[in-house]
MIDOSE-1310 file (N, C-alpha, C; in nm, 2 decimals, decimal comma, always signed):
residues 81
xxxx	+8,31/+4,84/-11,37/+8,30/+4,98/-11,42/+8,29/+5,07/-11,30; +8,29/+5,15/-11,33/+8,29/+5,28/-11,19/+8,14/+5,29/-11,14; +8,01/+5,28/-11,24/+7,88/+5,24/-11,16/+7,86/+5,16/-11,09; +7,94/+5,04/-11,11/+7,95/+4,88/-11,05/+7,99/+4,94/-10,90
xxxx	+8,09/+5,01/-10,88/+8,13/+5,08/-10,76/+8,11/+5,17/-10,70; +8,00/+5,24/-10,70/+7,91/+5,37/-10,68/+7,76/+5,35/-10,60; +7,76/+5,40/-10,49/+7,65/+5,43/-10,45/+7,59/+5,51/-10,41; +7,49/+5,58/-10,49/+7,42/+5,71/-10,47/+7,32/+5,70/-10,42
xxxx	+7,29/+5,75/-10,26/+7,21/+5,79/-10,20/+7,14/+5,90/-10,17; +6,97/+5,88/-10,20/+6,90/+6,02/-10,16/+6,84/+5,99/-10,07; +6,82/+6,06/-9,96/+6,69/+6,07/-9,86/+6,59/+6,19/-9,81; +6,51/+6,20/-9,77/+6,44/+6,32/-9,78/+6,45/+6,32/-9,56
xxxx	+6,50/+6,44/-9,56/+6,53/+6,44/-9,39/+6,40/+6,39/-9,27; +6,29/+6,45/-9,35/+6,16/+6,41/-9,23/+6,04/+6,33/-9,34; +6,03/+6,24/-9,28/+5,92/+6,16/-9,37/+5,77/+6,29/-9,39; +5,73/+6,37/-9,33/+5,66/+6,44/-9,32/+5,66/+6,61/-9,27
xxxx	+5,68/+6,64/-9,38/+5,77/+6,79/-9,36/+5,66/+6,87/-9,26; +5,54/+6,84/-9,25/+5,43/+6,95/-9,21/+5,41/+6,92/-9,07; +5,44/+6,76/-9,03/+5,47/+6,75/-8,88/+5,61/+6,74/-8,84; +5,71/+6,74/-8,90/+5,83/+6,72/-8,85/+5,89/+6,64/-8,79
xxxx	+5,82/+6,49/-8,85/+5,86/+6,35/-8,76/+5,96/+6,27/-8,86; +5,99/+6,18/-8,81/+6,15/+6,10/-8,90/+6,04/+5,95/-8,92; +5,90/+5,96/-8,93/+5,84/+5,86/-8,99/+5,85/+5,84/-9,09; +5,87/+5,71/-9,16/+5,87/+5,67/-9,30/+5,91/+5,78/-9,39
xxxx	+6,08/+5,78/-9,34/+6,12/+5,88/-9,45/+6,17/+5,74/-9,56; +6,16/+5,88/-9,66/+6,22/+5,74/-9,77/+6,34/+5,81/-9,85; +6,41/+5,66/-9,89/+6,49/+5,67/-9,94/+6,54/+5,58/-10,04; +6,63/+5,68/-10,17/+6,64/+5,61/-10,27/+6,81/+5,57/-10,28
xxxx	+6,86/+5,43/-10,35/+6,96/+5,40/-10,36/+7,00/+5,33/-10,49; +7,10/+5,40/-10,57/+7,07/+5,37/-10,74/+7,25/+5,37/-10,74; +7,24/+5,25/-10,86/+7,39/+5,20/-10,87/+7,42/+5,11/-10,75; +7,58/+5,05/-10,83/+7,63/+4,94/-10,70/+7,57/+4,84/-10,74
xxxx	+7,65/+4,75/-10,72/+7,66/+4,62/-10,79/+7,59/+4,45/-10,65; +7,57/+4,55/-10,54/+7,55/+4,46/-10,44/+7,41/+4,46/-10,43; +7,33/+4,57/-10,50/+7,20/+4,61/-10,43/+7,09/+4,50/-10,58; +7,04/+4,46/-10,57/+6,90/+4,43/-10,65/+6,81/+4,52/-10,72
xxxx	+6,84/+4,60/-10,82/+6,78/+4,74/-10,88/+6,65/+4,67/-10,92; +6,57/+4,82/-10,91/+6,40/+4,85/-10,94/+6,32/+4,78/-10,85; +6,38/+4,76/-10,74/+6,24/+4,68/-10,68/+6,21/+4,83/-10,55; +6,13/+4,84/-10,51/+6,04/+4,93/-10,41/+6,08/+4,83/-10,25
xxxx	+6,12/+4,85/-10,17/+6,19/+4,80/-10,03/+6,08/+4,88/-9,90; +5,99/+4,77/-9,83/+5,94/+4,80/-9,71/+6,04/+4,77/-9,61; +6,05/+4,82/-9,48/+6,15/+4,76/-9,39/+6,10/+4,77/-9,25; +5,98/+4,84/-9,28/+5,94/+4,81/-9,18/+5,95/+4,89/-9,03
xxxx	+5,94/+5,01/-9,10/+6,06/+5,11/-8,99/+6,16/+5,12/-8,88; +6,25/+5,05/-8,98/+6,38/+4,98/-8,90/+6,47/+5,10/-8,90; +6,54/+5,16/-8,79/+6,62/+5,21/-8,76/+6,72/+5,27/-8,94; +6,72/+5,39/-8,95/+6,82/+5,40/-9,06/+6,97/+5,35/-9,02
xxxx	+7,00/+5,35/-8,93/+7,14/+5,30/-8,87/+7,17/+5,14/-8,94; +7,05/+5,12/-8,92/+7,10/+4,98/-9,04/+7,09/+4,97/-9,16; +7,02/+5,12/-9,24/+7,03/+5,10/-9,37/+7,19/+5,16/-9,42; +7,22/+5,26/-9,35/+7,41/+5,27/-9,38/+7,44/+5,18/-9,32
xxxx	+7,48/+5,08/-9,27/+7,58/+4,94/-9,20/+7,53/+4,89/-9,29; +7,43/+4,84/-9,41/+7,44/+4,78/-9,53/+7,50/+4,89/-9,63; +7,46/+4,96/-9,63/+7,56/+5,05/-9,79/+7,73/+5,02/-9,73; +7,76/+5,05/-9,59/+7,89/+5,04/-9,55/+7,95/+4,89/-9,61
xxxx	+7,89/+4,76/-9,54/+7,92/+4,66/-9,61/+7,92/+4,59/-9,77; +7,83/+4,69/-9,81/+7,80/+4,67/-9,97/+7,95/+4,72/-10,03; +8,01/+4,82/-9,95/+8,12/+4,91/-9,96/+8,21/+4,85/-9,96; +8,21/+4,76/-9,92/+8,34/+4,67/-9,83/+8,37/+4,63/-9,74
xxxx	+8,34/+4,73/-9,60/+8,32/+4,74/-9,49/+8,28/+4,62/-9,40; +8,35/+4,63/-9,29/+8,24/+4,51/-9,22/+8,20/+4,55/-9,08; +8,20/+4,68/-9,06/+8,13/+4,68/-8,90/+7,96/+4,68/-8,92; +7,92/+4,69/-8,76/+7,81/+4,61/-8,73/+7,73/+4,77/-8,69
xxxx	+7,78/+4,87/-8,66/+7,69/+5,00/-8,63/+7,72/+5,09/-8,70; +7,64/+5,21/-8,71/+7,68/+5,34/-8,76/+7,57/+5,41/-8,67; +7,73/+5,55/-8,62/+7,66/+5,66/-8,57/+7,60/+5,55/-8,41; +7,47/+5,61/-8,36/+7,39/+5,57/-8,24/+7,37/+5,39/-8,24
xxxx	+7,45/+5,31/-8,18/+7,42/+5,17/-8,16/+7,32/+5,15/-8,08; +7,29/+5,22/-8,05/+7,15/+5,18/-7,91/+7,03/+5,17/-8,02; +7,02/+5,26/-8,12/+6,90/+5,27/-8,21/+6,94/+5,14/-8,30; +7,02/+5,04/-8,34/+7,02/+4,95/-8,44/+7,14/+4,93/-8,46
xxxx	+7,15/+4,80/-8,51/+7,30/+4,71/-8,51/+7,27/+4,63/-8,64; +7,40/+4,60/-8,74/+7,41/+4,51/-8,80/+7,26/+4,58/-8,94; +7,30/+4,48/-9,05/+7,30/+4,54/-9,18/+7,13/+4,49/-9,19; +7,01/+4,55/-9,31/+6,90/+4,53/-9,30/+6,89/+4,40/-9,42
xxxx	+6,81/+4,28/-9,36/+6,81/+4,16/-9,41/+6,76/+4,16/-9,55; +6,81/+4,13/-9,67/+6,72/+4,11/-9,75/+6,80/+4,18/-9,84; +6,87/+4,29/-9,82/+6,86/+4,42/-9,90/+7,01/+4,41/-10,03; +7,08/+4,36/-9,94/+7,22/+4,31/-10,01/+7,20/+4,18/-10,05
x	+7,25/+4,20/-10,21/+7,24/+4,07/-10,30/+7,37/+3,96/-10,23
């Protein structure tokens, strides 16, 4: 179905709007048929560069970076069914 193929991404830009740091921003990912729905995901503050190089390959995709490679390579473990 078209949800099976959809992935809707929210994130909030600074984990902490009052200091202005990219700590523990969070983000939500609903639909898609690759991801494991309702569970809550620590990662451990891994580079977001690896949380799109998994929605990319969840996508179809197969590269290994997005955006800055120096900051993170390759997709975050766990997260794709």
């Amino acid at each position: 179905s078209l949800l099976d193929s959809t992935i809707v991404v929210w994130c909030k830009e600074l984990g902490d709007g009052r200091l202005h740091d990219c700590k523990s921003v969070p983000w939500v990912l609903a639909g898609g048929k690759s991801f494991s729905l309702g569970r809550y995901v620590d990662f451990g503050g891994a580079p977001h560069q690896k949380l799109l190089v998994s929605i990319c390959q969840a996508m179809g995709l197969d590269n290994q970076t997005f955006g800055d490679a120096s900051k993170g390579t390759g997709p975050l473990d766990g997260l794709i069914v």
